[in-house]
C-alpha positions in Angstrom: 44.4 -91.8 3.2 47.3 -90.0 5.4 49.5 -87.8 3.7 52.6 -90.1 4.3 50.1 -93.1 3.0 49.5 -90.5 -0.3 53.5 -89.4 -0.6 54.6 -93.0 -0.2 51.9 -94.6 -3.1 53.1 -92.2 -5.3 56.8 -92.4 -4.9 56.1 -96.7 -5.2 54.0 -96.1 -8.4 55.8 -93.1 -9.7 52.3 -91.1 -10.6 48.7 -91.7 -9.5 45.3 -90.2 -10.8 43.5 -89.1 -7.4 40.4 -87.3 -7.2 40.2 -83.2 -6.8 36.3 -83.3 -6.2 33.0 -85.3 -7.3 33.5 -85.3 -10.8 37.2 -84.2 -10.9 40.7 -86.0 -11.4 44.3 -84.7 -11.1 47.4 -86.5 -11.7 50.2 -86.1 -9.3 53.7 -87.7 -9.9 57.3 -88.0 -8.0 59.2 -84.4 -7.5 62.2 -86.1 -9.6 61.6 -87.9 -12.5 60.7 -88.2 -15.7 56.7 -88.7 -15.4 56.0 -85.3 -17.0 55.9 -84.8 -20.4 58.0 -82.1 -22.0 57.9 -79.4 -21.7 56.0 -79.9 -18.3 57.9 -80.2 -15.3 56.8 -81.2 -11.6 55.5 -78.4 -9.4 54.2 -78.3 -5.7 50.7 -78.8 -5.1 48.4 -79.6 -2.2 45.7 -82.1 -1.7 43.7 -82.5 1.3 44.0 -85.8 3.3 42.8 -87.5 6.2 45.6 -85.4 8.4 45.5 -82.0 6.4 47.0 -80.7 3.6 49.7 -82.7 1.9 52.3 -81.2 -0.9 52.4 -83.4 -3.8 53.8 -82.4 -7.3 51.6 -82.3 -10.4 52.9 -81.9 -14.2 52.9 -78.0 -15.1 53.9 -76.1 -18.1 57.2 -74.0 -16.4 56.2 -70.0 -16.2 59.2 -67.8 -16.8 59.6 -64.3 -15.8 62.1 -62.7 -17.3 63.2 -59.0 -16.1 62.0 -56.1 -19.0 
């Protein structure tokens, strides 16, 4: 699939399970929402598609850095 095809399926269904490689899943979800569970928050991603690489968002643990 296109990127836009990928970007617009998962904006429709809110989060999708696409595959990362032969035996490999990831789930990526909407950049606002609430598809994440806490403490996770969306964060950018790429996947390759039939046109390139395509940023998606995928459900992270947030890393702070805080100054010493």
């Amino acid at each position: 699939m296109t990127c836009d095809e990928a970007q617009q399926l998962i904006q429709s269904r809110r989060a999708i399970v696409l595959t990362t490689g032969r035996n490999t899943y990831d789930r990526y979800v909407r950049q606002y929402g609430n598809e994440c569970d806490w403490p996770e928050v969306p964060v950018a991603s790429y996947v390759r598609t039939l046109d390139g690489q395509c940023r998606v968002h995928r459900c992270e643990e947030p890393v702070f850095d805080f100054p010493d």
